[in-house]
C-alpha positions in Angstrom: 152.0 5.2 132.8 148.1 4.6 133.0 146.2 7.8 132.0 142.4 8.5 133.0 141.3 11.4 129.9 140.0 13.9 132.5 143.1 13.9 135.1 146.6 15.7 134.5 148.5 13.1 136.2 148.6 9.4 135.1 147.3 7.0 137.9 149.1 4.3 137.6 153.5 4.2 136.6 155.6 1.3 136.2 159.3 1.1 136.3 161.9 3.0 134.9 163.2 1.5 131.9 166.6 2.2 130.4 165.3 1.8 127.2 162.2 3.9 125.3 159.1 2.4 125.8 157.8 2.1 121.4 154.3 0.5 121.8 151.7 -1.3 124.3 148.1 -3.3 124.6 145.8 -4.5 126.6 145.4 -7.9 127.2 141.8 -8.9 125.5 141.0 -11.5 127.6 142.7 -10.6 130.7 141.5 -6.9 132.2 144.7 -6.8 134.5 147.4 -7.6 131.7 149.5 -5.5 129.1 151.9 -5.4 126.8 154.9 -2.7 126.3 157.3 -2.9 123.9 160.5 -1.5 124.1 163.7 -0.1 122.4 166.3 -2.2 123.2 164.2 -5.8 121.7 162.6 -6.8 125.2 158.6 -7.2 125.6 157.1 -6.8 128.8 154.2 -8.5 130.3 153.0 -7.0 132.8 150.2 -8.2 135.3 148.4 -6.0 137.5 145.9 -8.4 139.1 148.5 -10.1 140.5 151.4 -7.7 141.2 151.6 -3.8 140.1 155.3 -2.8 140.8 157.3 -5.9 139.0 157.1 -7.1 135.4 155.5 -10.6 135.0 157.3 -11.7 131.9 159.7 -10.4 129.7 161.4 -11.4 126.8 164.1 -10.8 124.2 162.5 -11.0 120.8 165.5 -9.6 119.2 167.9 -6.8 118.7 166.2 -4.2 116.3 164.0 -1.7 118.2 160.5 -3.1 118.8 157.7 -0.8 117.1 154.4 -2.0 117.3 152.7 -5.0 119.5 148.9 -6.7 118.9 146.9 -9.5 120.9 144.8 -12.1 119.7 141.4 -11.4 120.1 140.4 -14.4 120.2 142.2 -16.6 123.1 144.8 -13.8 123.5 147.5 -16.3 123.9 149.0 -15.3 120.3 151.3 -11.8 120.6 152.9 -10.3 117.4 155.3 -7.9 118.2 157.1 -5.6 115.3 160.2 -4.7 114.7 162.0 -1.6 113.1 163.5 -4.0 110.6 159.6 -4.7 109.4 160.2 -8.4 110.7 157.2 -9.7 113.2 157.5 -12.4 116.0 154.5 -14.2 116.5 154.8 -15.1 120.4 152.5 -17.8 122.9 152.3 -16.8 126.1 151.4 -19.2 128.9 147.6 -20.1 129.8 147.9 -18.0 132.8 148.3 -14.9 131.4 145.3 -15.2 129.2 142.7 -17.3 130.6 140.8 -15.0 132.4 141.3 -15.3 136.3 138.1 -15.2 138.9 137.2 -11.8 139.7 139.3 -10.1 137.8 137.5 -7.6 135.5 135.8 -6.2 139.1 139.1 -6.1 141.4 140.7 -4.1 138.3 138.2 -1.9 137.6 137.8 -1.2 141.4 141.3 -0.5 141.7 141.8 1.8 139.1 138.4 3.8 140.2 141.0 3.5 143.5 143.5 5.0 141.7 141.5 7.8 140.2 139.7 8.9 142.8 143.5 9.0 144.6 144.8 11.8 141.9 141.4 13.6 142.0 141.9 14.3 145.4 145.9 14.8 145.1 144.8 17.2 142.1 142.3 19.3 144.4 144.4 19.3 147.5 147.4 20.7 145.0 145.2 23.6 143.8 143.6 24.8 146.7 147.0 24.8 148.3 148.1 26.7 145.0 145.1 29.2 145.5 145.8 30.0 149.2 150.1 30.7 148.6 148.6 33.1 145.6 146.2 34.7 148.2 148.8 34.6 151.2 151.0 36.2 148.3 148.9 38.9 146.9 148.0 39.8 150.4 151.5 39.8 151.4 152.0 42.1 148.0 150.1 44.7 149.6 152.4 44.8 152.2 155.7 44.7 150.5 154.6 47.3 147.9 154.3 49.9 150.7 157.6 48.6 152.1 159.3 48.7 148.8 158.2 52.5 148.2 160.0 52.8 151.8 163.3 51.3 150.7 163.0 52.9 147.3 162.6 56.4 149.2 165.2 55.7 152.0 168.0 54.4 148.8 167.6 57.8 146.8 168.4 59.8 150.5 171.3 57.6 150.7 172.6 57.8 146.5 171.8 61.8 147.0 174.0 61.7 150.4 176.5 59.5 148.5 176.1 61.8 145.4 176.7 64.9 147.8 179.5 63.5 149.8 181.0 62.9 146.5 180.9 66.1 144.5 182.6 67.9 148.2 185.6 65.6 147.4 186.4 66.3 144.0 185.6 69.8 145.1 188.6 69.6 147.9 190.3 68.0 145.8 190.3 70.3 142.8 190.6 73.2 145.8 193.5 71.6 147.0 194.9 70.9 143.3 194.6 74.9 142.6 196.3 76.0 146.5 199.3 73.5 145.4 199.4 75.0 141.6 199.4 78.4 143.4 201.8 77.9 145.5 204.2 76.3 142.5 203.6 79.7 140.9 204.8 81.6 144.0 207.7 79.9 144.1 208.8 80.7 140.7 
């Protein structure tokens, strides 16, 4: 995920991976290219100049669990990825993915301003429509306090006609209980 510092939401998301992403870089010579590296041994090279949904290059350094990756500053062909193990590969990548490509600094920096300016907007639209179900709520609270004090007062009539209804049966029954003892006691 690509993060801007003042938005909640990152602007940018690759891929699932299976694996746990460990570490990533910035290409220094290329604005549209990074590094992540990953659990399972694989570096990926991604390059967003040129495609933002796919993976550009990856490779199997090894088995351990990658920890760390760096760039060269100076022609950024030379990658050292580390491993769990403390062992680092020292890797070349192609010319293409660091030579710096016409217009690319520009077209990257205007698409992520793109991007940014997309999850500003999602982020406002999301809490105005946040603000007006709270308002349509506490309005509607109002409301349904007055209705709940009716259906609290109309409940307690019914438990006391209940309640009532109740204490007359065992009252029969206890009247009718004594009539059928009395009788017994007639009879003897």
């Amino acid at each position: 995920r690509i993060w801007m510092e003042d938005l909640k939401t990152p602007i940018m998301t690759t891929k699932y991976h299976s694996a746990y992403l460990t570490a990533g870089c910035w290409s220094p010579t290329r604005a549209g290219v990074f590094y992540v590296a990953r659990m399972d041994g694989v570096v990926d090279v991604w390059d967003y100049f040129y495609r933002q949904n796919e993976v550009a290059y990856s490779h199997k350094v090894g088995d351990a669990a990658l920890s760390s990756v760096a760039v060269s500053s100076g022609s950024g062909r030379l990658v050292a990825v580390g491993d769990a193990h403390g062992t680092v590969s020292l890797l070349e990548v192609c010319d293409s993915l660091a030579s710096p490509q016409a217009n690319e600094k520009n077209a990257i920096a205007a698409m992520l301003d793109r991007e940014t300016k997309q999850e500003k907007n999602l982020e406002l639209r999301e809490r105005d429509l946040r603000r007006a179900r709270e308002k349509a709520k506490d309005s509607s609270g109002k409301e349904s306090a007055e209705e709940k004090e009716k259906k609290d007062a109309k409940m307690e009539e019914q438990l006391r006609t209940v309640d009532a209804n109740f204490l007359n049966m065992i009252k029969e029954a206890e009247d009718d209980e004594s009539k059928v003892e009395g009788a017994a006691m007639d009879e003897s």
